[in-house]
KOLSEVO-997004 format. One line per field, with one value per residue (C-alpha): residue number from 1; residue in one letter; x, y, z. Coordinates in steps of 0.02 Angstrom, whole numbers, plus 50000, padded with zeros to 5 digits. Example, Ala and Ser with C-alpha at 12.3 -4.5 7.8 and 13.67 -1.06 7.14 Angstrom:
# KOLSEVO-997004
num = (1_2)
residu = (A_S)
east = (50615_50684)
north = (49775_49947)
up = (50390_50357)
//
This chain:
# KOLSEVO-997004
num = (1_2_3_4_5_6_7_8_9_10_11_12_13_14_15_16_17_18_19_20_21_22_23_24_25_26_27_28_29_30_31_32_33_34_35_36_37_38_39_40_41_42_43_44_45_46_47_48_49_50_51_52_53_54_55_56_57_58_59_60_61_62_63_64_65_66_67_68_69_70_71_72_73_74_75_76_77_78_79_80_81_82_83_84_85_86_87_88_89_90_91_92_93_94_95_96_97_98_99_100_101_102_103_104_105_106_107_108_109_110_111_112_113_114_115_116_117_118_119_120_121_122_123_124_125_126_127_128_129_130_131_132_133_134_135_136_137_138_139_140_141_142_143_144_145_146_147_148_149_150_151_152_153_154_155_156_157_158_159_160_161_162_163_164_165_166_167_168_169_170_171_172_173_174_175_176_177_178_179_180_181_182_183_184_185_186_187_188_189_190_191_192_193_194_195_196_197_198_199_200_201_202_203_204_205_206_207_208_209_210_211_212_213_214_215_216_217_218_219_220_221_222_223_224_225_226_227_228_229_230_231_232_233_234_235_236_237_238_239_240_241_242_243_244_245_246_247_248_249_250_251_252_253_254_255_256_257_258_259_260_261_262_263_264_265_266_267_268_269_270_271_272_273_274_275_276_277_278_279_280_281_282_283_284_285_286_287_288_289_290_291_292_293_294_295_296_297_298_299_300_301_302_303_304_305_306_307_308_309_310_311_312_313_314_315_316_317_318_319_320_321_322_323_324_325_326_327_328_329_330_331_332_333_334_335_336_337_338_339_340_341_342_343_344_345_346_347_348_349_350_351_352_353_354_355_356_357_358_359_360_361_362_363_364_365_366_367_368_369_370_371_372_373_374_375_376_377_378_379_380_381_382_383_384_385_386_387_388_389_390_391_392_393_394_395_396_397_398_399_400_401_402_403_404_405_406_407_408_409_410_411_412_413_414_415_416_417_418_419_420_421_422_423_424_425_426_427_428_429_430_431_432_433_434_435_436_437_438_439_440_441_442_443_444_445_446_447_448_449_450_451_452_453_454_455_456_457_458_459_460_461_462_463_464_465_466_467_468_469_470_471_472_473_474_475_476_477_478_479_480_481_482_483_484_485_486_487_488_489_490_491_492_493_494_495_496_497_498_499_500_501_502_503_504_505_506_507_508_509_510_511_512_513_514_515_516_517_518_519_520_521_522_523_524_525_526_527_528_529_530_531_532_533_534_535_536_537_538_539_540_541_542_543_544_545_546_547_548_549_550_551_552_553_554_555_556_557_558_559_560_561_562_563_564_565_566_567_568_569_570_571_572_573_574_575_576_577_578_579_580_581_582_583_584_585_586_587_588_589_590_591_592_593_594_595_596_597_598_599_600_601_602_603_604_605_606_607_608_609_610_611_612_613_614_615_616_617_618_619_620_621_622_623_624_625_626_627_628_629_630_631_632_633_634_635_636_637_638_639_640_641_642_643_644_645_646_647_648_649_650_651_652_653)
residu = (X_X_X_X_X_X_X_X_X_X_X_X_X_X_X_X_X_X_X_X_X_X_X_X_X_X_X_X_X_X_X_X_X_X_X_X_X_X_X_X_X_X_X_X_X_X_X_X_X_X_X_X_X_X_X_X_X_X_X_X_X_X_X_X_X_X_X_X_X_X_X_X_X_X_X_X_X_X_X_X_X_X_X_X_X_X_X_X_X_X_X_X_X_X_X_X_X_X_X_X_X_X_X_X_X_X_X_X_X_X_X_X_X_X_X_X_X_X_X_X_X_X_X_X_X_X_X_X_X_X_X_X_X_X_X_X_X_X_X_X_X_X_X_X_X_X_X_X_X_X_X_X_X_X_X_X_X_X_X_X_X_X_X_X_X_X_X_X_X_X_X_X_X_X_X_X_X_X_X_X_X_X_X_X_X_X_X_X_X_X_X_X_X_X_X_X_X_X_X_X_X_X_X_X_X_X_X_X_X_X_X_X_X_X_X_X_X_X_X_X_X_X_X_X_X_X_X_X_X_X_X_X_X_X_X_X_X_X_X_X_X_X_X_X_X_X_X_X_X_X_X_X_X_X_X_X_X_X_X_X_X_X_X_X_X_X_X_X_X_X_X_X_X_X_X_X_X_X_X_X_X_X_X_X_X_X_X_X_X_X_X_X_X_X_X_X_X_X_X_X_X_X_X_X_X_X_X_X_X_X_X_X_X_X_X_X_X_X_X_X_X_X_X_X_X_X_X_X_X_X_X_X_X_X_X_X_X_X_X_X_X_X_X_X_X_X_X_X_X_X_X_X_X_X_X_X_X_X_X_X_X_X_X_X_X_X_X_X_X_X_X_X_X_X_X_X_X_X_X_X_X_X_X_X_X_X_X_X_X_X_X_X_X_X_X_X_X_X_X_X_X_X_X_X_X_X_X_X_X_X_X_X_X_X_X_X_X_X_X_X_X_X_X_X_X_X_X_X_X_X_X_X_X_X_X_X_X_X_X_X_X_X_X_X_X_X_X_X_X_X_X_X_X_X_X_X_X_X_X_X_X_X_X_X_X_X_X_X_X_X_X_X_X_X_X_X_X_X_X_X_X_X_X_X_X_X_X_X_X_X_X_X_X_X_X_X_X_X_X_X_X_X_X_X_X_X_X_X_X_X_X_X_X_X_X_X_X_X_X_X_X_X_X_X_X_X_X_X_X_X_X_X_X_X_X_X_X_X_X_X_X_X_X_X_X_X_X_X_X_X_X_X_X_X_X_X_X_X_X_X_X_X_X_X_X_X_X_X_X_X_X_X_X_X_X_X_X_X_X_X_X_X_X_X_X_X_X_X_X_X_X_X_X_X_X_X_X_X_X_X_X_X_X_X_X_X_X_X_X_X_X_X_X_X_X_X_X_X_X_X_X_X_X_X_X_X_X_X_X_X_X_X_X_X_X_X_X_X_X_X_X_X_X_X_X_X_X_X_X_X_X_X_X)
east = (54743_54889_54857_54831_54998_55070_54998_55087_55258_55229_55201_55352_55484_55422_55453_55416_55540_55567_55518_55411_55538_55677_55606_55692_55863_55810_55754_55898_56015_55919_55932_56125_56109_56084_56030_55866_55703_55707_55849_55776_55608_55687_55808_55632_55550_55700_55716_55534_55529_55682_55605_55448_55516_55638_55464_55361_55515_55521_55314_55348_55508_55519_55363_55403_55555_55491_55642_55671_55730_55901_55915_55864_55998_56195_56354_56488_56605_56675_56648_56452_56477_56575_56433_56284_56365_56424_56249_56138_56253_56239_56054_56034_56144_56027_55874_55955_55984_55787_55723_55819_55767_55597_55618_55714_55549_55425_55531_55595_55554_55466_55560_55728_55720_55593_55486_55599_55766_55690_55599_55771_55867_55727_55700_55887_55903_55764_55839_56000_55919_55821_55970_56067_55912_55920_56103_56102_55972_56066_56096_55980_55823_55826_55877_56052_55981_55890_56043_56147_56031_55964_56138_56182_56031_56085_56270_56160_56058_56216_56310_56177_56154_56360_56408_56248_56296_56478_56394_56316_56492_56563_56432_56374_56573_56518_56500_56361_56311_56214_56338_56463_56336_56283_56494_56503_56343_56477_56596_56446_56380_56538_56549_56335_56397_56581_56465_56315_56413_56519_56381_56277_56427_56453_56243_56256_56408_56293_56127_56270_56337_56188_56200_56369_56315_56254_56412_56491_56684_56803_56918_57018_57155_57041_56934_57112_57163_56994_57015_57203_57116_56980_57119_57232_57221_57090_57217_57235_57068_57020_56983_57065_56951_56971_57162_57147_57060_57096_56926_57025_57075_56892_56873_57021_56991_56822_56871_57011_56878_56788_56907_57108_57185_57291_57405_57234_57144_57308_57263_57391_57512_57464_57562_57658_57723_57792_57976_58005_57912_57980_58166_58115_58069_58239_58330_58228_58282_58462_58459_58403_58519_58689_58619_58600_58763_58909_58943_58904_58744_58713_58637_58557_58472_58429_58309_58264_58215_58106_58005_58002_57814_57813_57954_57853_57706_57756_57841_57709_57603_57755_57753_57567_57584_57731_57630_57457_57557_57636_57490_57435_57526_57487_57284_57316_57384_57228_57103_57188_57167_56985_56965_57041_56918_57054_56961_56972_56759_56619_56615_56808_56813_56695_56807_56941_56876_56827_57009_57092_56981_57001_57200_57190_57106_57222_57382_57332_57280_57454_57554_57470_57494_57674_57713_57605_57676_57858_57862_57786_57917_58048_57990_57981_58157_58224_58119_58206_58376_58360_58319_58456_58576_58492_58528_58700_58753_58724_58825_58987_59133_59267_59384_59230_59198_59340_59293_59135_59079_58915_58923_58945_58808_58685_58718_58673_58508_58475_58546_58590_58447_58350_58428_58420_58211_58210_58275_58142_58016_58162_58203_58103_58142_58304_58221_58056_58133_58228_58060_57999_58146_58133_57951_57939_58120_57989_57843_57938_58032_57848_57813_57962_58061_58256_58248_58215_58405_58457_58353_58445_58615_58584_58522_58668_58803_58707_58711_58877_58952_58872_58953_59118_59005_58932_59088_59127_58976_59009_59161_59113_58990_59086_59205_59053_59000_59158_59172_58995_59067_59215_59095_58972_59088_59187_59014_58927_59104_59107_58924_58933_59133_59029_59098_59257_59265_59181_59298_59464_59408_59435_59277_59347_59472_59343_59236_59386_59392_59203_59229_59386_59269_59126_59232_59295_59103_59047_59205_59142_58939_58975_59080_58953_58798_58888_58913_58752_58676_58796_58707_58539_58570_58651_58484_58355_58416_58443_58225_58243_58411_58323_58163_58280_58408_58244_58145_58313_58345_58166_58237_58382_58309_58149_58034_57865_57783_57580_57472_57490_57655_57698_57580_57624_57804_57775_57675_57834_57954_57857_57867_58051_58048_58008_58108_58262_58256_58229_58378_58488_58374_58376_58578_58608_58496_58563_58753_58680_58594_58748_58850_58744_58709_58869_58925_58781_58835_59024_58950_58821_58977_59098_59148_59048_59065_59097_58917_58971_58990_59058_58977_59029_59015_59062_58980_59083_59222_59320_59349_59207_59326_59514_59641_59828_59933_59814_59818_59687_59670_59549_59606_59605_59768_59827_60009_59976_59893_59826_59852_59994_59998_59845_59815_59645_59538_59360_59271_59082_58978)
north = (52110_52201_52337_52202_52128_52312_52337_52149_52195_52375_52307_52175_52264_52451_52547_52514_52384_52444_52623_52619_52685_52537_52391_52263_52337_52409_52204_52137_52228_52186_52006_52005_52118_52064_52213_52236_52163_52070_51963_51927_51867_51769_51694_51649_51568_51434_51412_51358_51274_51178_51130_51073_50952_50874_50848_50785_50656_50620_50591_50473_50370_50351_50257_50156_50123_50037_50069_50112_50263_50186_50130_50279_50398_50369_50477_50357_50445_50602_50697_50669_50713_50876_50921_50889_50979_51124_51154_51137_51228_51367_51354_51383_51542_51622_51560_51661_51814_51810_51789_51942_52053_52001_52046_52226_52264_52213_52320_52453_52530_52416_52532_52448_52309_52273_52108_52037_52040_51932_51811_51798_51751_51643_51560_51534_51443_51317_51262_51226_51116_51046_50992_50941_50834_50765_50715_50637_50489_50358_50393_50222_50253_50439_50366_50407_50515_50629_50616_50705_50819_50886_50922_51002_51113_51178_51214_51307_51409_51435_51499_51637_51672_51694_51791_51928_51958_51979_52088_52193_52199_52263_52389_52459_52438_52367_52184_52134_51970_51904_51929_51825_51692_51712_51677_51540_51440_51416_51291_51184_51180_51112_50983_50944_50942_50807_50709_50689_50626_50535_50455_50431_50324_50206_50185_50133_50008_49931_49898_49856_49701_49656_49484_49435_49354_49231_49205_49028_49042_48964_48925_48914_49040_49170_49156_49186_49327_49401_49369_49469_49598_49620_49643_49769_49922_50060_50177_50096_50138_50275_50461_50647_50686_50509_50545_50715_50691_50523_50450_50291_50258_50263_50070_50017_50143_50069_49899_49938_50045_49887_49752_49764_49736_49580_49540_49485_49643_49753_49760_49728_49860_49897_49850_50007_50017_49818_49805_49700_49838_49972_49862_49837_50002_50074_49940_49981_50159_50114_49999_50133_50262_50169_50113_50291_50342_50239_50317_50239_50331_50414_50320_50475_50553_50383_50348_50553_50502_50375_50453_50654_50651_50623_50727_50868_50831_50835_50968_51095_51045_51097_51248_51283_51263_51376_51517_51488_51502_51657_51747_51742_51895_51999_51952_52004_52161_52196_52127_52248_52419_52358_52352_52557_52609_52596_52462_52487_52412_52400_52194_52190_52095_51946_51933_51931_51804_51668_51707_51659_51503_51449_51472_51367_51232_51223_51227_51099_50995_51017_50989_50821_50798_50841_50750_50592_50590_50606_50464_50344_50416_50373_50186_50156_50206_50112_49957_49966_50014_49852_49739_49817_49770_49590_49556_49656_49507_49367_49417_49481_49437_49358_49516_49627_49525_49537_49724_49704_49569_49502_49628_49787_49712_49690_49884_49959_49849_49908_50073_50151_50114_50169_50342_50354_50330_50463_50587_50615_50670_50829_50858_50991_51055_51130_51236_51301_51341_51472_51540_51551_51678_51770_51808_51821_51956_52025_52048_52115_52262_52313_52299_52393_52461_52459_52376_52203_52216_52176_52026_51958_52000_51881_51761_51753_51771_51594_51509_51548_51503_51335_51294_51239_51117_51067_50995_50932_50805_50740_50680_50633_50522_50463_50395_50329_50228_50148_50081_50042_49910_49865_49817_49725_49638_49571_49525_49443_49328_49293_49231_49116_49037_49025_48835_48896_49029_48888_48759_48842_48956_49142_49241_49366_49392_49436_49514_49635_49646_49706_49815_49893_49926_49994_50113_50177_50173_50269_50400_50474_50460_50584_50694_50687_50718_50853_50952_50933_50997_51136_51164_51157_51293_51414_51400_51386_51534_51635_51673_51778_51864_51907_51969_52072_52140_52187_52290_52361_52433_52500_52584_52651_52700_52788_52690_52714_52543_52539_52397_52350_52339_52250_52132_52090_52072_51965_51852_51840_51816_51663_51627_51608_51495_51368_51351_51436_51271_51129_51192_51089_50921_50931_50983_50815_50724_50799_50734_50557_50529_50575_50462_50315_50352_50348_50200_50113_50206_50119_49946_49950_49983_49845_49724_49554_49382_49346_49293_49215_49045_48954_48783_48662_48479_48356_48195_48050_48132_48033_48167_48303_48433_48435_48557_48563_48679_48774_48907_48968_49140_49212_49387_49462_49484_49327_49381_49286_49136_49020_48849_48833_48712_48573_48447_48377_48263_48208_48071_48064_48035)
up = (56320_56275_56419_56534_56478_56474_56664_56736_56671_56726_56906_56900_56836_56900_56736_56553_56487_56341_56249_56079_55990_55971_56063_55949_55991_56178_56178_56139_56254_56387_56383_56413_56541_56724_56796_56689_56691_56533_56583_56737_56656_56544_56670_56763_56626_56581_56752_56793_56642_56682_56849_56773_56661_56807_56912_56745_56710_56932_56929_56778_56821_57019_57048_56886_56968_57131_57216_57410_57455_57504_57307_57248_57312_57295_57299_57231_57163_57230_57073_57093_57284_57213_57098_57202_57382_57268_57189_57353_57452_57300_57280_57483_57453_57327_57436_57566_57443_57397_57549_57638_57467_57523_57712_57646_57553_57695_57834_57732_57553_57406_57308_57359_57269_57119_57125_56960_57068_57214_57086_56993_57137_57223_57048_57022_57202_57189_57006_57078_57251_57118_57015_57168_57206_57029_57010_57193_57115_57022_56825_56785_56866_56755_56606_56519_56398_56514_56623_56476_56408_56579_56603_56442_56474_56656_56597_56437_56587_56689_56549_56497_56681_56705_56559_56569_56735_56689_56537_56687_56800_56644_56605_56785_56858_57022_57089_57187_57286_57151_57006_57106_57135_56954_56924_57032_56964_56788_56856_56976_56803_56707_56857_56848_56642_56691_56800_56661_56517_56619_56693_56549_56476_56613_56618_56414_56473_56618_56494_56366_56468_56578_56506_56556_56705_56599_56504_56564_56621_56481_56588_56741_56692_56647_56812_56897_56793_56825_57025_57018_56917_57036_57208_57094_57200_57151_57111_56945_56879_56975_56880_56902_57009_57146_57126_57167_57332_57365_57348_57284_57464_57568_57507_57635_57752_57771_57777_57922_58016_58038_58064_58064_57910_57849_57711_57594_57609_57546_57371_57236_57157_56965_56834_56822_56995_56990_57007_56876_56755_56801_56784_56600_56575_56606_56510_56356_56380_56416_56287_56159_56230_56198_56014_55967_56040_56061_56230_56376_56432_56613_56711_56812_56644_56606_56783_56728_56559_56630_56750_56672_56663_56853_56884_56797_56878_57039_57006_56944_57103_57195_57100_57135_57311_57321_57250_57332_57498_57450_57405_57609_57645_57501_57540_57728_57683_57562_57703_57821_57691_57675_57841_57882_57732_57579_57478_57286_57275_57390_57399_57410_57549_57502_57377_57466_57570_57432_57346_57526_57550_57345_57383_57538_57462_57311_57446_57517_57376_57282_57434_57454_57294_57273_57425_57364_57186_57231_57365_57228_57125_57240_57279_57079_57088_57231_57154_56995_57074_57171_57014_56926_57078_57080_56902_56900_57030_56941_56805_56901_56822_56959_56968_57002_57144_57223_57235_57280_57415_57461_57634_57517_57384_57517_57557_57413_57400_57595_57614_57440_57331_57491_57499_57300_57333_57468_57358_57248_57393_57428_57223_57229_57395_57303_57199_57279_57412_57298_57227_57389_57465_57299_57315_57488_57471_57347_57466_57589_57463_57427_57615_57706_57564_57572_57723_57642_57585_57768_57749_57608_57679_57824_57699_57606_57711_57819_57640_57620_57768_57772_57611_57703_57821_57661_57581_57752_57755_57604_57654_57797_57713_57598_57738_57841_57679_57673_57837_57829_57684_57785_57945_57851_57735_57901_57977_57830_57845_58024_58009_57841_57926_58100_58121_58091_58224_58357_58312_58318_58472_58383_58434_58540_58416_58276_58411_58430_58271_58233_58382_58305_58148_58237_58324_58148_58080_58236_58221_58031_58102_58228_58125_57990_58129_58221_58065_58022_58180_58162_57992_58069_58215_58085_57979_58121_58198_58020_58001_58196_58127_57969_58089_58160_58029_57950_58081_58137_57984_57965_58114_58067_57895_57987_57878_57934_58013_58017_58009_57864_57831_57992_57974_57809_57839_57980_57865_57745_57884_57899_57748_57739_57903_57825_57676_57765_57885_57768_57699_57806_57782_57591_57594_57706_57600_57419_57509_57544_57385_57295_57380_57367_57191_57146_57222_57152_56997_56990_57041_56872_56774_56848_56724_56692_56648_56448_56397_56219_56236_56081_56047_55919_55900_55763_55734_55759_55862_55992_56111_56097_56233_56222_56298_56234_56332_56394_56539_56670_56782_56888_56854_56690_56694_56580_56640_56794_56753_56907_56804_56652_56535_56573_56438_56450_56342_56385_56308_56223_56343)
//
């Protein structure tokens, strides 16, 4: 028996497995390694017996089940749809794998590859379909205990599988197909792992509550809160992984595929993003900034204070997608030495290839992201900017608004609190773009040497001498702002007095009038709009000066230019395109938001009305409100009173 046994393994593996001499330690060192026969019969033997309790527990629950086919299967949630596409594509890759070992040994040698590396890999491929098959049926007709613990087992399998072949990277210094796929099978099995337990808790919450149907309602109020609960948008309960790809969203696209949406089938904003919430949030905060200091507190860090987790956020997705793009030129310059014979491995170019597609994918997940993030950001601030202007009105005292009309107040509702939202969505504009020309001045030192030096010189000097047309819009919208005031104040009054103007004849006098303002208005918009298109020619022609300030002085320098380098500083040049253009957007924007913010700023801090009112009454008094000598102003000024001296008694009642 033992010969016989002796003989198999002989004829699976090719050689003896392990020598008489050690076979405890000679054992034990081969399981962690993926390049010997051990490990691969042992990676055989949990998989098949991994697949043959899936198909016991299949033959014992589907036709139990006595569900269609159109029951059975469901991908509802896009980590499940991660999960299951992830592991079937991966299993079809190792099928692949085996099945050209197998066609390498038929056409060629036997000797190439042993019968234990194509049984691995075949093995190894039909586990994973078969798990993709699994995880694609829905979590109650497998049970949520088998659920969990057939995924706890896979991530076990994937684990050994991953970290012997990393054993064998380490060990034989050279990275083959399979070792990468062995790599890759670790994170499908976290997700196969996310998706069990997760799934596994919301089966023990269905069987947990599948008698509430036959709770009665209590009553009316809850049936309505439960209706509003129902059309909050999705967004509000959704997980990482909906947010991150926007699963949360395929509800209403669906529904506007179909039909075109109305006002009923917009769901409803959650709690967090309601004006009036996000009002109370920053007057808790300002509320506990001015008792801890007895300064009045900013109102800038106080709207910062309120949103930094978002600011953050945002903010390191901004970061991420600053550096994924900026690895593109360093990965073309490393495809191109592969492909003139100077690669460091033999499969550096596969791996190449999945770095440049993993990169992609994060770019553009953190740019939608960012871009998502920062324009909710923005709205939550414009919301609460407009509450706090709402509520700031009512309590105006009477010399306040003389300052400020109703034309001006409608303003900063309409077009300050709206510029104050916009700025969010180019906060970080300001300083990625400055990590992006340092690393991309970086790239191209490594790149073309001294040469990038030129580079920066145009930089700079286009920076600088837009500073001057910097100072200039603000101004200039600081002016426009005004007569923006002065227009719609004027307006706002010819409208409300419009039986006035009719009835004493005087429209084309106050149509000369709005004219004459409107003529002022339009006199500081094109100053501020001319300076800004000076702005943007200066920086949309600095990235073809830096182009060629830098290949001049490669030039000039006799630095030698091959493929590679050229490429890869054409990549870079780019690169700085981009951020070298939005320069002028987020400078014109940075101006505006100021402004606004700051008139919004001075209107927050005007004075108000005298809220203490002083009540006293006395039974059995003849006059319950008297005045004696009393005097009355509109202005705080009590120097020059509107009414002296009124004497006034008022009876009960």
């Amino acid at each position: 028996m033992g010969f016989l046994t002796s003989s198999w393994i002989m004829n699976l593996c090719g050689s003896p497995v392990c020598s008489n001499q050690d076979v405890l330690s000679c054992a034990f060192n081969g399981i962690f390694d993926s390049s010997t026969c051990t490990n691969h019969l042992v990676a055989i033997g949990i998989g098949m017996l991994l697949i043959l309790v899936l198909t016991l527990h299949l033959l014992v629950q589907i036709p139990k089940s006595r569900a269609s086919m159109r029951q059975l299967f469901t991908l509802s949630s896009p980590l499940q749809l991660a999960a299951v596409l992830f592991s079937g594509c991966l299993g079809l890759v190792y099928l692949g794998l085996g099945l050209s070992m197998l066609d390498n040994i038929f056409n060629q040698d036997a000797s190439v590859y042993p019968p234990h590396w194509w049984l691995v890999t075949l093995s190894q491929g039909f586990n994973l379909i078969c798990s993709s098959f699994a995880f694609s049926i829905r979590p109650r007709f497998l049970g949520a205990a088998f659920v969990k613990l057939f995924s706890v087992l896979v991530t076990t399998y994937a684990a050994f599988i991953g970290c012997s072949s990393v054993v064998g990277i380490v060990a034989k210094k050279a990275i083959t197909i399979k070792a990468c796929l062995d790599v890759l099978s670790l994170p499908d099995a976290f997700l196969l792992l996310l998706y069990g337990v997760r799934c596994s808790h919301d089966e023990e919450g269905y069987q947990g509550n599948g008698n509430a149907l036959y709770k009665p309602l209590n009553a009316e109020a809850d049936g309505e809160m439960a209706d509003s609960d129902s059309q909050v948008t999705l967004f509000a309960k959704a997980g990482f992984f909906s947010k991150m790809s926007f699963w949360w969203l395929n509800h209403l696209m669906k529904m506007g595929y179909k039909k075109p949406l109305e006002d009923k089938d917009v769901p409803l904003l959650q709690a967090t993003d309601l004006a009036h919430n996000q009002y109370l949030i920053f007057l808790a905060k300002l509320n506990s900034k001015q008792s801890q200091s007895n300064a009045t507190p900013s109102l800038l860090w106080t709207i910062v204070s309120c949103h930094k987790r978002g600011i953050m956020v945002s903010g390191f997705f901004a970061l991420l997608k600053v550096l994924t793009l900026s690895i593109g030129p360093l990965l073309l310059k490393a495809f191109i030495n592969v492909s003139v014979g100077k690669g460091t491995f033999k499969y550096e170019g596969f791996v190449l290839a999945a770095t440049l597609f993993i990169c992609k994918c994060c770019e553009s997940l953190s740019e939608r992201q960012w871009y998502f993030r920062t324009r909710r950001l923005g709205l939550q601030v414009r919301s609460l900017l407009s509450a706090a202007i709402y509520k700031k009105q009512q309590k105006l005292s009477n010399s306040a608004k003389m300052q400020h009309s109703s034309g001006q107040i409608m303003n900063y509702v309409t077009v300050d609190a709206y510029r104050v939202g916009e700025f969010p969505y180019w906060f970080h504009q300001t300083w990625t773009t400055t990590i992006q020309l340092c690393i991309a001045l970086a790239i191209l030192y490594n790149a073309v040497g001294a040469a990038a030096v030129s580079s920066l010189a145009v930089i700079i000097i286009t920076v600088v001498g837009n500073a001057p047309l910097a100072k200039l819009q603000n101004k200039f919208q600081s002016k426009l702002m005004e007569a923006q005031d002065v227009r719609l104040k004027a307006m706002s009054e010819s409208l409300v007095h419009m039986k006035i103007l009719k009835l004493y004849a005087w429209e084309a006098h106050f149509k000369k009038v709005i004219e004459g303002l409107r003529e002022v208005e339009y006199k500081w918009l094109s100053a501020f709009l001319l300076r800004r298109a000076y702005n943007s020619i200066v920086f949309w022609s600095s990235p073809v000066l830096v182009s060629a300030a830098t290949f001049l002085t490669c030039y000039l320098l006799k630095i030698p230019l091959d493929a590679s380098n050229v490429f890869t500083t054409v990549a870079t040049l780019r690169l700085v395109q981009e951020p070298v253009r939005s320069i002028p957007i987020v400078i014109a924007v940075a101006i505006q938001a100021k402004v606004a913010f700051t008139r919004i700023s001075k209107f927050l801090d005007a004075r108000e009305l005298n809220g203490q009112v002083r009540k006293k009454y006395r039974v059995g008094t003849d006059y319950p409100i008297a005045m004696n000598s009393c005097s009355f102003s509109w202005d705080e000024n009590p120097s020059k009173p509107t009414l002296n001296n009124i004497n006034l008694v008022v009876k009960a009642g």
